[in-house]
C-alpha positions as CSV (number, residue, x, y, z in Angstrom):
1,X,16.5,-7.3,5.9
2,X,15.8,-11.0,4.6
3,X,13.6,-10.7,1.4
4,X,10.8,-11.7,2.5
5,X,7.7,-8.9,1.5
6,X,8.6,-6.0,3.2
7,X,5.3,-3.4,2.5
8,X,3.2,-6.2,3.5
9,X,4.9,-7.2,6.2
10,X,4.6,-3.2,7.0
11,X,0.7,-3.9,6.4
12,X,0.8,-6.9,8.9
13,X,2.0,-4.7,11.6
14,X,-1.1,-2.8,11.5
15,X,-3.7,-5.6,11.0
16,X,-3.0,-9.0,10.8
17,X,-3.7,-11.7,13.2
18,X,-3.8,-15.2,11.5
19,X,-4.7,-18.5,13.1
20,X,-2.3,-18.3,16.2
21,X,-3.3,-20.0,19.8
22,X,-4.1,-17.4,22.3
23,X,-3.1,-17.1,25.9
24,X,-6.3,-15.3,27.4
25,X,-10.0,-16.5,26.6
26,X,-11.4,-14.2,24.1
27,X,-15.0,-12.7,23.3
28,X,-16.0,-12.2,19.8
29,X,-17.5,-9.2,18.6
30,X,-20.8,-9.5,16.6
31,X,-20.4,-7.0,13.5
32,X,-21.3,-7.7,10.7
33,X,-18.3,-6.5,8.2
34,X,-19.9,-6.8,5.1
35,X,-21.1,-3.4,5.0
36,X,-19.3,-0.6,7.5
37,X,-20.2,2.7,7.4
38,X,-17.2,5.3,7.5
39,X,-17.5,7.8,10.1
40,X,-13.7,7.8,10.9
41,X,-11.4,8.5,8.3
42,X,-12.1,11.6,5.3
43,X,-11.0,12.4,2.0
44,X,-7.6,13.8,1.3
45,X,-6.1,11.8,4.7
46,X,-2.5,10.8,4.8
47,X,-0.7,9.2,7.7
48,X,2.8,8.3,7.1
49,X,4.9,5.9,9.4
50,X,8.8,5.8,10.0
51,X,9.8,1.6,9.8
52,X,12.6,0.6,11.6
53,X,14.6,-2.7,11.9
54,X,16.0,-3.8,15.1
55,X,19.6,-5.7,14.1
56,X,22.1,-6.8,17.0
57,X,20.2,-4.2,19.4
58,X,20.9,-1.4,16.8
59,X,17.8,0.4,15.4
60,X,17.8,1.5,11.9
61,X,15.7,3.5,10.0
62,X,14.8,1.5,7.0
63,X,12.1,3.0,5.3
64,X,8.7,4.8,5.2
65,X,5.0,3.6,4.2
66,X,2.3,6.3,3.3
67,X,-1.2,5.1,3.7
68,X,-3.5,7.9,1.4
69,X,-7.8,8.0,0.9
70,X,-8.7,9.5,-2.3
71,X,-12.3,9.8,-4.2
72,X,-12.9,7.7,-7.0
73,X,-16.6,8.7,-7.7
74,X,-18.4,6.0,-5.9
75,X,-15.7,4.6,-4.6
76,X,-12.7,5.3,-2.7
77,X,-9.6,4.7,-3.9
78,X,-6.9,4.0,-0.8
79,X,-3.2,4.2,-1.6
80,X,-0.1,2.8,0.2
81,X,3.6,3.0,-1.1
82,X,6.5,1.7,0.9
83,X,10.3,2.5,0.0
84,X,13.6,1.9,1.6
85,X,15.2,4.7,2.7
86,X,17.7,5.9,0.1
87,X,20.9,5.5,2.5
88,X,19.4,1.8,2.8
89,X,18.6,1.2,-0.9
90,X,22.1,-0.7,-1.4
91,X,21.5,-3.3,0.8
92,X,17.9,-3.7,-0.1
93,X,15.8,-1.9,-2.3
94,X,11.9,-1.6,-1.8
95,X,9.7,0.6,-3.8
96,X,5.7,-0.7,-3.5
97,X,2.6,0.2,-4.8
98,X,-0.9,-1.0,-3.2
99,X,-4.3,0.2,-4.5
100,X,-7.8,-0.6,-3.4
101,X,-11.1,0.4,-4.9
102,X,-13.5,0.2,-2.4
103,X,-17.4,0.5,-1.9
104,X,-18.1,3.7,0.2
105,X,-21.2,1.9,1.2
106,X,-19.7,-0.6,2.5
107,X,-15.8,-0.3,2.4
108,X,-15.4,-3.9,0.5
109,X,-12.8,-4.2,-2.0
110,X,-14.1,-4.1,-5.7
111,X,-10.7,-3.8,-7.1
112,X,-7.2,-4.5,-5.5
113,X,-3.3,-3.5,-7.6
114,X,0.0,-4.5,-6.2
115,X,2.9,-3.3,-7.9
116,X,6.0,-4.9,-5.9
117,X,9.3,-4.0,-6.1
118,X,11.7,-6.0,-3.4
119,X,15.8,-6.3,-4.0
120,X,15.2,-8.7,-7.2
121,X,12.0,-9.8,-6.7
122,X,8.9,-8.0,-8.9
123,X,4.9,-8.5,-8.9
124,X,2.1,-7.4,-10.4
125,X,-1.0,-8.6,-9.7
126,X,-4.6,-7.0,-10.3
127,X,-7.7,-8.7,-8.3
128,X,-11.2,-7.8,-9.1
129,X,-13.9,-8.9,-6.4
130,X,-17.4,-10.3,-7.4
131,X,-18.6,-10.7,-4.1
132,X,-22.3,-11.3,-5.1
133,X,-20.7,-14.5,-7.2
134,X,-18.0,-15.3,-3.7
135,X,-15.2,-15.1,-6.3
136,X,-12.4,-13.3,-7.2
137,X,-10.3,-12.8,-10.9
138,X,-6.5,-12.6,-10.1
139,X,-3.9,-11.3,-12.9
140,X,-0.7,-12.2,-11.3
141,X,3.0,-12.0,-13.0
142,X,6.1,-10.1,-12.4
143,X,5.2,-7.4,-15.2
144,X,1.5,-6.4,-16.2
145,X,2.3,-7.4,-19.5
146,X,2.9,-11.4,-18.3
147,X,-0.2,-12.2,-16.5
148,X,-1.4,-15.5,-15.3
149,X,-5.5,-15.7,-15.0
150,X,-6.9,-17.7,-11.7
151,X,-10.2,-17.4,-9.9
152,X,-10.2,-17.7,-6.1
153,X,-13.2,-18.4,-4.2
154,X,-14.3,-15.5,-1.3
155,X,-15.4,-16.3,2.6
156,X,-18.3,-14.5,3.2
157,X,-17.3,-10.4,3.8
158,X,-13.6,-11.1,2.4
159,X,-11.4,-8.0,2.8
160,X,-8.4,-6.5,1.2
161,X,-5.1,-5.8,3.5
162,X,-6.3,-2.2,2.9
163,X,-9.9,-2.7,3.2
164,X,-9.4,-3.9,6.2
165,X,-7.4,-1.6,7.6
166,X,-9.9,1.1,7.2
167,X,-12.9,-0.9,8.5
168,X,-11.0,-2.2,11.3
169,X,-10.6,1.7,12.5
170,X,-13.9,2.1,11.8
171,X,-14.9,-0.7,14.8
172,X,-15.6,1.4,17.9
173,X,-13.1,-1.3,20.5
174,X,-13.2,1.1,23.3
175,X,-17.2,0.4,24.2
176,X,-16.3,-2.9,24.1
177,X,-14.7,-5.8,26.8
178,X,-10.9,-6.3,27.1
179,X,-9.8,-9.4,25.1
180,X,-13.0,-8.6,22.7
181,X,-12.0,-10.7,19.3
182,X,-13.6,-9.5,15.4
183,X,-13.0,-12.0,12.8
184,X,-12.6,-11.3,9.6
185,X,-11.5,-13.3,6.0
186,X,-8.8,-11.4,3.7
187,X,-7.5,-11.9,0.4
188,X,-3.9,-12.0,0.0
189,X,-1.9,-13.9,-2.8
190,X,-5.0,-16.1,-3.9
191,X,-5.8,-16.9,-0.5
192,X,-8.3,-16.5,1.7
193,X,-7.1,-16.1,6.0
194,X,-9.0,-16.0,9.0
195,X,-8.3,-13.2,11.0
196,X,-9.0,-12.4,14.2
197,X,-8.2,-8.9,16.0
198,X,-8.2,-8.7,19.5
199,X,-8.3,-5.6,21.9
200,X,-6.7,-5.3,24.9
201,X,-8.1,-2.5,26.4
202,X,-6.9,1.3,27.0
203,X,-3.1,2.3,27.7
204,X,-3.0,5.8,28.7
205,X,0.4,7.6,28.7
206,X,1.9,5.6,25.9
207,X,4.9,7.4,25.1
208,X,5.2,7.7,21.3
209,X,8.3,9.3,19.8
210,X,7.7,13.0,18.6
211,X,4.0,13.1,20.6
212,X,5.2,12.2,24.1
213,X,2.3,10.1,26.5
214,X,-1.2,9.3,24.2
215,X,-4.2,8.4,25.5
216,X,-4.1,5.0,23.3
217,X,-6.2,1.3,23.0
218,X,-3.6,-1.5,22.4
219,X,-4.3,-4.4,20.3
220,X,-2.0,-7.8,20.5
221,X,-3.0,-9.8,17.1
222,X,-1.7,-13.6,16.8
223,X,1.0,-13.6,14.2
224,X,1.5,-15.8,11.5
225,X,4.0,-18.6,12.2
226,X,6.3,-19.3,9.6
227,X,9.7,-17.6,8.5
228,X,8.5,-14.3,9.4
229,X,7.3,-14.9,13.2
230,X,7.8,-17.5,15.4
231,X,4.6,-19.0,17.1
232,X,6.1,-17.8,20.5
233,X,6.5,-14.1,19.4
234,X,4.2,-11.0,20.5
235,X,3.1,-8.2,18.7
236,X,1.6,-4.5,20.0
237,X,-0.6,-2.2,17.9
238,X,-1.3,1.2,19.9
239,X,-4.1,3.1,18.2
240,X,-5.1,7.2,19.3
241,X,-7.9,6.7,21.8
242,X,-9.9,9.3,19.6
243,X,-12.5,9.3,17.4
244,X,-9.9,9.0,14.1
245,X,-8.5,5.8,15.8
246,X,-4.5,6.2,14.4
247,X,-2.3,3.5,14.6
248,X,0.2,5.4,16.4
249,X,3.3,2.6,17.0
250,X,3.5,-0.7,16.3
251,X,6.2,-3.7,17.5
252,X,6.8,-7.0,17.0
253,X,9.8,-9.4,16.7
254,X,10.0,-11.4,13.8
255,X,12.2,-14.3,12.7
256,X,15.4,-12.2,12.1
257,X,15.7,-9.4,14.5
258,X,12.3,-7.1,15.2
259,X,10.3,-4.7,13.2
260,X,8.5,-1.4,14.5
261,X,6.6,1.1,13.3
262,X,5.9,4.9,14.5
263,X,3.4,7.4,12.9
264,X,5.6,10.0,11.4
265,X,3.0,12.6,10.4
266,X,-0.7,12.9,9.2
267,X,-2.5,15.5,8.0
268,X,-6.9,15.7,6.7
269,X,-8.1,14.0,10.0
270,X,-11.8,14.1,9.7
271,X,-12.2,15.0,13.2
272,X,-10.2,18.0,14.4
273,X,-9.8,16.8,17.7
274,X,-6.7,14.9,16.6
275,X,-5.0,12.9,18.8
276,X,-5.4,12.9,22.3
277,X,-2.7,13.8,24.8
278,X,-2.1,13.0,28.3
């Protein structure tokens, strides 16, 4: 795989929509994302996802990423690491670390640590979020002990990658109209990006490898274009039609070959119904 940032392009397959023309007219939702209560995922969850890379029509599998919710007092504190497969390390080696502190109130980010290892390329960088002050303090480097200082201003409600992961689950889609669009602003290498989600509407007996058919909602976010997608490229998110909303598979082509994602195994649902077969 080119060396471009492989957890977060991981992340992007879950959440990311960023500035791209759509084909359908679009509705968006009114929900205010400042301050989302959790009433989907619980303490202790884990959900880990197989990632594969689609090369000359051959599927590999590349690696894993491990999304975890832990209790940090008045916080939570939400864990993702992403590795390379060992039998895969020799062509490129991944091992990344993402942590984000955020407000159980509200699920903002107070406190955001990427540790990046990619083939030769290493990053540290640790972002604290004022939000009353709309700024944010970034110590960025390749090794916490060579940091560079830099405050970003925030949008209004600005997110983490995993901050928004877990109040995007937390938006109830399936009450909602097809092609329904929530914006949102997230932080991400001292930026700020407009992003827009938009749900497609319910897909039962989605065939997901090791579940078989799942009652599901599917989600096509605009891509980013650049030299990871192409403007003309698709991508499908199929989350459990349940109340613990799973991203269960993921797709999407990107510049050099395609990229998918399939939930692996997951264990501390807050809702026992767990995922919902057809």
């Amino acid at each position: 795989m080119a060396p471009i940032r492989w957890l977060q392009l991981s992340f992007l397959l879950f959440i990311t929509s960023f500035r791209a023309p759509l084909e359908v007219p679009v509705k968006e939702v009114n929900i205010d994302t400042c301050e989302v209560q959790n009433d989907v995922f619980a303490l202790g969850e884990k959900i880990v996802y197989k990632i594969y890379y689609n090369w000359n029509f051959l599927w590999i599998a590349a690696g894993e990423v491990v999304f975890e919710v832990k209790d940090n007092g008045q916080q939570y504190h939400m864990r993702a690491t992403g590795r390379t497969l060992r039998s895969y390390d020799w062509i490129f080696k991944v091992r990344d670390d993402y942590h984000s502190y955020l407000e159980k109130e509200t699920l903002r980010p107070k406190r955001t640590i990427r540790k990046v290892l990619e083939g030769n390329y290493r990053l540290y960088d640790d972002v604290k979020y004022q939000h009353e002050s709309a700024i944010a303090i970034s110590k960025k480097g390749k090794t916490k002990e060579n940091l560079q200082e830099q405050e970003i201003p925030l949008e209004e409600c600005t997110h983490d990658i995993l901050s928004s992961f877990y109040t995007m689950r937390n938006i109830d889609f399936a009450s909602g109209p097809t092609n329904a669009s929530l914006p949102m602003n997230i932080y991400l290498d001292r930026k700020i990006y407009s992003l827009n989600i938009v749900y497609k509407g319910p897909h039962n007996k989605k065939r997901i490898r090791g579940l078989g058919p799942v009652s599901t909602l599917l989600f096509e976010p605009e891509l980013i274009v650049g030299n990871v997608f192409t403007e003309d490229q698709g991508m499908k998110i199929w989350v459990s039609n349940d109340q613990n909303r799973i991203p269960l598979m993921v797709e999407s082509p990107i510049s050099v070959g395609s990229v998918k994602a399939v939930l692996k195994e997951y264990k501390g649902l807050r809702h026992s119904s767990g995922i919902v077969k057809k």
